[in-house]
N, C-alpha and C positions, 0 to 999 in steps of 0.2 A: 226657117225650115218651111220648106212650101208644106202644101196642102197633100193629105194621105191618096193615094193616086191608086189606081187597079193594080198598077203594075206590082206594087211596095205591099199590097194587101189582098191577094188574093184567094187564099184559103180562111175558114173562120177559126175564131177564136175564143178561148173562154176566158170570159171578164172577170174580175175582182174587186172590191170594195179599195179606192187608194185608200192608206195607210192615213194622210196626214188630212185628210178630212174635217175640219174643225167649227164649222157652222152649217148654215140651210138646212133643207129639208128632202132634196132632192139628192140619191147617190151618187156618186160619180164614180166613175169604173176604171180600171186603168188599162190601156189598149198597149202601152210599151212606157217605157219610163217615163218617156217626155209628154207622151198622149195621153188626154184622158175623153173621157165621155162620159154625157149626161143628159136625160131624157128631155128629146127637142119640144120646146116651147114655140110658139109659130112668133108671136111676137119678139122675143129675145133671140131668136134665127133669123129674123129678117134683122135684125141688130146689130150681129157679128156679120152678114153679108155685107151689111153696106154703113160699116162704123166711119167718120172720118178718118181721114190720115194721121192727123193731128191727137189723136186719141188712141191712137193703134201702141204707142208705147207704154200706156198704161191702161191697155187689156189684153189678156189673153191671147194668142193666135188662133185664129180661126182656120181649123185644119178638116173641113166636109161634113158628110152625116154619113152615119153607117145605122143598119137594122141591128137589134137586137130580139133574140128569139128566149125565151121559158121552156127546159126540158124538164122534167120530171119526171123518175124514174120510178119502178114500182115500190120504192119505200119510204119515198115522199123526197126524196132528195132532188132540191133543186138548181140547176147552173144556168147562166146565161151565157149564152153564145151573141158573139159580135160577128157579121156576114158584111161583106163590100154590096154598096146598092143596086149592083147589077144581078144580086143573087134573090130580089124581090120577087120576081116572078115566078122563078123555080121555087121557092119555098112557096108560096099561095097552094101552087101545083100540086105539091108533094101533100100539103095540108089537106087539100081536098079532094086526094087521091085514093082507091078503094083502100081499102086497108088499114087507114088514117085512122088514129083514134074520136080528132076531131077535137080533142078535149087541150086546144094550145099546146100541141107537139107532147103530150104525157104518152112514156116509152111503155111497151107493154112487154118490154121483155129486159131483164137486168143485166144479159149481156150486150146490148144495142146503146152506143153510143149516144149520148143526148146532144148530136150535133147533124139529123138529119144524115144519119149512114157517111158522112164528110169528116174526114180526119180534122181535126184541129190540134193549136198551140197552148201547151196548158202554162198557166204560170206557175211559178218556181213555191211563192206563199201563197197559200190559201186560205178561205174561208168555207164553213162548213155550214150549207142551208137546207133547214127540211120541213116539210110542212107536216104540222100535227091532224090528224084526222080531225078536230075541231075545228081548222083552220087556222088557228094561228101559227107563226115561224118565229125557229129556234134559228140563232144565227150564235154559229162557234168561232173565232181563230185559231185556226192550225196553227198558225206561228206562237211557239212556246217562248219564246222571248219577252218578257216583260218588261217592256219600253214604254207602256202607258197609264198612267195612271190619272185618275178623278179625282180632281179635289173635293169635292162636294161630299161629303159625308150621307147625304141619303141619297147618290148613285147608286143601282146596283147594277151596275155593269163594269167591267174592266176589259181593257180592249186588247190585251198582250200586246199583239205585232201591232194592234191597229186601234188610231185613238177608238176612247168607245163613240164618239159621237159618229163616225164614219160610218161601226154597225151598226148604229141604232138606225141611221138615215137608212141604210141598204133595209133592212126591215120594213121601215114603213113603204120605201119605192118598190120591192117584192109583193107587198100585200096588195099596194093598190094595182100593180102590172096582171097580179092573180086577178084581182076584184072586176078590171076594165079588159080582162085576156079574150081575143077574137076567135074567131076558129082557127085562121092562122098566125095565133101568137106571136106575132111578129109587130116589135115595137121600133120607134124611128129616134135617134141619139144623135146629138150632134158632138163632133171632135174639135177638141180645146188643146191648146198647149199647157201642158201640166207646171206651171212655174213654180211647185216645192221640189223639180228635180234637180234645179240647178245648186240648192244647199245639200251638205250633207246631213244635218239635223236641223232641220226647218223649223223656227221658231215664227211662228204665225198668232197674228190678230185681225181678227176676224169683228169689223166694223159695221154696225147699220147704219148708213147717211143720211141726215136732212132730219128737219124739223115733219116731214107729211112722209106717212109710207103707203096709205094706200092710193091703186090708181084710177085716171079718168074712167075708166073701165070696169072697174069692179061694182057688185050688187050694193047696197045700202048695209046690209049686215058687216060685209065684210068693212067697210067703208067705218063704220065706227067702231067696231073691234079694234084695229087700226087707230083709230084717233084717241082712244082711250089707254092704249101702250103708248104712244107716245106722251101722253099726258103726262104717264104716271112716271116715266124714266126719264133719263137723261138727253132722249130725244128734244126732248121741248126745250130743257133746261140748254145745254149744250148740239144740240144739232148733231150729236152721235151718240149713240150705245153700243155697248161690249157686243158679240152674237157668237165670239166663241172664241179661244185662244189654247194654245199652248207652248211652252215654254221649255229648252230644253235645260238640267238641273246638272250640272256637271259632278258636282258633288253624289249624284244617285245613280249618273247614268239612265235616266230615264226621262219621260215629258211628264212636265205637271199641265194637267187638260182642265177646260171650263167651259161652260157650256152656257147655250143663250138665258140659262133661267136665273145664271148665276149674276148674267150682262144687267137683268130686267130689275134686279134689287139693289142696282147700285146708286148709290148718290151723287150728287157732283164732286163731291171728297172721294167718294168711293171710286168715283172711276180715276181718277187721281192717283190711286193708290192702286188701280188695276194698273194704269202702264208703268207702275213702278217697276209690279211683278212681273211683266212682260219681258221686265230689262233686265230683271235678277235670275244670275244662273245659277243659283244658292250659293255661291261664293259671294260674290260679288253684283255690284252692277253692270251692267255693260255701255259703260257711257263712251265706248270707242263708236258706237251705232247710234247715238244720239243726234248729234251735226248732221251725218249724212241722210239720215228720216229728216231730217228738218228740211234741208235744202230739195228733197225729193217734192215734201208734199209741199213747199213753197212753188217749184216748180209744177207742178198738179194742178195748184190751186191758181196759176195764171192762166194753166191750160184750158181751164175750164171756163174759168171766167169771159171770157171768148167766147163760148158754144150758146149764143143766142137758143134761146126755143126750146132748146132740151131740158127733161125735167126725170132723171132717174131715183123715180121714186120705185122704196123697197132693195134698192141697190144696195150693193155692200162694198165696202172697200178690203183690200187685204193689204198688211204690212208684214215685210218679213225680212228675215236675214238669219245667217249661220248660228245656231247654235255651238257649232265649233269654231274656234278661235283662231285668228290668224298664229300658232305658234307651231311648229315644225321640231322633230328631232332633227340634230344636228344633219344627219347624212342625205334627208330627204332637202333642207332647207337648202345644202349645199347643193344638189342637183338643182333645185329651182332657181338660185340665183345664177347659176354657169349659165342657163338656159336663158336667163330675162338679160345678164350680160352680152350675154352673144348677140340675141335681138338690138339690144339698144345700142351698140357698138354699130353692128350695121347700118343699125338707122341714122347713126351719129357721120357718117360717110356721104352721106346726098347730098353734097353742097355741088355748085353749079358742073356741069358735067362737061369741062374742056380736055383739051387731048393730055394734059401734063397730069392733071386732076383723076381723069380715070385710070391710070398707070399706078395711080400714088394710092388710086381705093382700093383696086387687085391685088395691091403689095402689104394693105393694113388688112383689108378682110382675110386674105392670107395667115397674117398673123394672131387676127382674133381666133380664128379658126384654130388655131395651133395652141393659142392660149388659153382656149375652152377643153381641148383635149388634155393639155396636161394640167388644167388645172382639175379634172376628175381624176385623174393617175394620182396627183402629189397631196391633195388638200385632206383629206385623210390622215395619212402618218402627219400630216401638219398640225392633227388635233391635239396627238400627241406632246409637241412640241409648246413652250408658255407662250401665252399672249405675244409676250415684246419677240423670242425669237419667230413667229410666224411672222409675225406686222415685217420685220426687216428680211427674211427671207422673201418676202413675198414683194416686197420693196427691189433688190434686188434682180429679181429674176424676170420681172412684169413691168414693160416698159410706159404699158396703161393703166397702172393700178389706180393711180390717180382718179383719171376716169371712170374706173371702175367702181372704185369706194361711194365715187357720190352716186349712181345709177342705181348701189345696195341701197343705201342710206334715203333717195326717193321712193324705190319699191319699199320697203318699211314703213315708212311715212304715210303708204297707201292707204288711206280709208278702205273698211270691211264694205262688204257688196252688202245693198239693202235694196228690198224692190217694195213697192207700190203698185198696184194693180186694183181695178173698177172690177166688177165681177154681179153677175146678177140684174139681167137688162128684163123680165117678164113682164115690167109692167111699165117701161121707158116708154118716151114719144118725145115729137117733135114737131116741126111742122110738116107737112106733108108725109107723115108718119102712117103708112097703110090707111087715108084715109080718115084719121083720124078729126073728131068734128072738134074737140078742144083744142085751142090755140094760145100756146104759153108766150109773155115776152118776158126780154130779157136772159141774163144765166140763170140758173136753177140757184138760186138764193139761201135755200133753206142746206144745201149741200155746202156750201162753200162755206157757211159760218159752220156746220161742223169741221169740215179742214181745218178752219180757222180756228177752232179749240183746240183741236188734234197740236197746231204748232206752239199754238202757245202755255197748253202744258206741259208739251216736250223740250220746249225753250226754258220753265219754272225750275224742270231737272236739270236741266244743263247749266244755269244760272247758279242754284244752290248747289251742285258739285264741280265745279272750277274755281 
C-alpha cells in the first residue's frame, strides 16, 4: 500500500487509542484499519525513511507524517484530531489568530467542534478523555464489549474494547502532549502500517531485543537505569524479555493481557513458560503456529545477520498470528475452496502457449468455470447426502475432481499466517546514521542471540509435543 497521499486524506480526523496495543510507552492512534500513528521521534523517522530493502519485510510500512492537534472542550474533554501536513500553516494561523484562546486549541464554547470549525471523520469505537481540574486524565472505553482482560492481579485497569495497556499508554502520551502543548497545539506523528489488522484476533508478543538497551545517545542516568534491567531480567540471561503480550482465550472469548512488569519478573524458566502461554488458547496449544515462527525468525535471523553496523538498541520485536483458527463452518468453507479451485485450476493451464494448446485452455477454463458454478448450486443438498454417496456423485459428474481433491487437501495442509516484525527504531544507528560519532562493527550481536533463544525455545516445544 503506498504512502497516505493528500488526495486519500484530506479532511481531518479524530484518532483513537488501537485497540491491540500491547507494549511501549508511546500511543499509537488509529488513522483507518490498516494505519496507525504515533508521535514522531526525529531519529526513528529518519529510520523508516531510509530502512533498507532487505529489512522492509520485517517492519512496518512506512506510510508519511500527519499533525496532530489537543482540543479541549469546556468540561475538560479531550480529542485529538489528525490534519494532512499541508494544513500546518493554517492551524499556526488560526492559533494565533484574534480570538484564539491560545491555550493549545481549548474550545470556549461546547457547541464548537474541537476540529478547528473543519468537519471531521469520527470513529465508529471510542474512547472517553477528560482532564480533572487537578490535572490529571481519566481515560474511559466506550466500547462495552469485554474482550480484555489483565492477568495481573494488582492491575486496576480493565480495558473493555481495548487492551488496558493501550489506555494506559494513551494517558501518559495525553499528559505529556498537555505538559509539552505550544500555542499551537499542534503535534507531528508519523504513519505506520498497522500489522494486527491483517488477524482477526491478534495474538501478540511483544519482545525487548539484545543483551544492551540503552543508546549511544542517551544521558549517564538513563544509560544505567538501563543496564541495571537488563541485569536483573532475562535480557542478560537470554538476549530477550516479555514487554507485553496478549493471548486470544477461545474458551472465554476474550484476550488474556500482560504487561512489561509482568516480562521484568520473569526467569529463564519463566519466560519458558510465558511462550507456552502465548501458544495456549485455553483449550489447547497452538502447535499448528509453532514451525512457521520458527522458520520466520530463522529467516529473520539471517536477515539480520547481514546488516553490518546496525545496532537496534531498545527495539522490540512483535510475533504474532490468529487467534482464530483456520476451521470454517461448512457453507463458508465451501465457498472458499470453489474459489481457491477455480484460481488453482487456471493456474494449473499455463503450460507453453502454442496454437492447439490455447484452444484446449479456453475449452478447460470454460469448464472450470462451469464447474465452480454448479458446484455452489449442487454442493449444498450434497451435505445432505452420506459421505460415500457425495464422494461418487461428485466422482461422477466432475471430470477434474481428481484434480481438485489434491488442490483441497494442499490448501489444508497450509500453514496458519504468522508475522514477525522489528518495531521501535528511537535509539537505532548505524554508520553514517544522522552523523552519528559512534561506530559499531559487525551485526548487532546481542540481538541475534536473543532470536537465537527465541528459536530454540520454540524448537524445545515443538520437540516435546510431536
Amino acid at each position: 500500500m503506498p504512502e497516505i497521499m493528500e488526495s486519500t486524506f484530506s479532511q481531518p480526523i479524530q484518532l483513537e487509542p488501537i485497540p491491540h496495543q500491547v507494549g511501549g510507552h508511546s500511543s499509537m492512534l488509529q488513522l483507518d484499519k490498516s494505519t496507525l500513528c504515533k508521535p514522531l521521534v526525529t531519529r526513528e523517522h529518519h529510520f523508516y525513511q531510509k530502512v533498507p530493502d532487505e529489512m522492509k519485510e520485517f517492519t512496518p510500512q512506512y506510510r508519511g507524517a500527519i499533525l496532530v492537534a489537543v482540543k479541549e472542550d469546556s468540561d475538560g474533554n479531550l480529542t485529538l484530531i489528525g490534519y494532512p501536513p499541508s494544513c500546518e500553516e493554517k492551524l499556526k494561523q488560526e492559533a494565533y489568530s484574534p480570538g484564539s484562546s491560545g491555550e493549545g486549541g481549548k474550545s470556549d464554547s461546547d457547541s464548537e467542534t474541537p476540529a478547528h470549525n473543519t468537519r471531521f471523520r469520527s470513529s465508529q469505537e471510542g474512547v472517553r478523555v477528560r482532564i480533572r481540574q487537578s490535572g490529571t486524565i481519566d481515560i474511559e472505553s466506550r466500547n462495552s464489549s469485554e474482550m480484555f482482560h489483565d492477568a495481573d492481579p494488582k492491575s486496576q485497569t480493565e480495558g473493555a474494547g481495548h487492551n488496558p495497556w493501550s489506555l494506559l499508554c494513551h494517558k501518559w502520551t495525553l499528559t505529556k502532549m498537555k505538559r509539552n502543548m505550544t500555542e499551537s497545539g499542534i503535534f507531528k506523528f508519523i504513519l505506520l502500517e498497522n500489522i494486527t489488522s491483517q488477524f482477526h484476533f491478534p495474538c501478540i508478543l511483544d519482545l525487548k531485543m539484545g543483551t544492551r538497551q540503552h543508546g549511544d545517545e542517551e544521558d549517564e542516568r538513563k544509560r544505567h537505569r538501563k543496564i541495571d534491567r537488563c541485569e536483573t531480567t532475562t535480557s542478560k540471561s537470554l538476549g530477550v524479555r516479555v514487554s507485553g503480550m496478549q493471548v486470544y482465550q477461545s474458551n472465554s472469548g476474550r484476550f488474556m493481557c500482560r504487561n512489561k512488569y509482568y516480562g521484568r519478573s520473569l526467569t529463564v524458566e519463566g519466560f519458558r513458560e510465558a511462550l507456552y502461554q502465548f501458544l495456549y488458547n485455553g483449550y489447547k496449544l497452538r502447535m499448528d503456529v509453532v514451525e512457521p515462527m520458527i522458520e520466520r525468525l530463522e529467516q529473520f535471523h539471517k536477515m539480520l545477520s547481514m546488516q553490518h553496523t546496525f545496532r537496534f538498541y531498545s527495539s522490540s520485536l512483535l510475533l504474532l498470528y490468529d487467534g482464530k483458527e483456520r476451521t470454517m463452518e461448512p457453507r463458508q468453507a465451501l465457498s472458499k475452496e470453489v474459489k481457491d479451485v477455480g484460481k488453482e485450476s487456471k493456474r494449473s493451464l499455463s503450460y507453453d502457449e502454442t496454437k492447439d494448446t490455447k484452444s484446449r485452455k479456453r475449452s478447460l477454463v470454460s469448464d472450470v468455470d462451469t464447474e465452480i458454478a454448479a458446484k455452489m448450486s449442487q454442493s449444498l443438498d450434497s451435505m445432505d447426502c452420506s459421505p460415500e454417496q457425495s464422494r461418487n456423485q461428485e466422482h461422477v459428474s466432475n471430470p477434474h475432481t481428481q484434480n481438485k481433491d489434491k488442490v483441497l487437501k494442499a490448501a489444508q495442509k497450509r500453514p496458519p499466517k504468522v508475522d514477525v516484525r522489528m518495531i521501535d527504531f528511537a535509539h537505532t544507528t548505524h554508520k553514517g546514521f544522522r552523523g552519528d560519532r559512534t561506530e559499531h562493527s559487525g551485526p548487532d550481536k546481542g540481538y541475534l542471540f536473543g532470536i537465537e533463544s527465541l528459536i530454540k525455545v520454540f524448537q524445545e516445544i515443538r520437540d516435546m509435543h510431536t
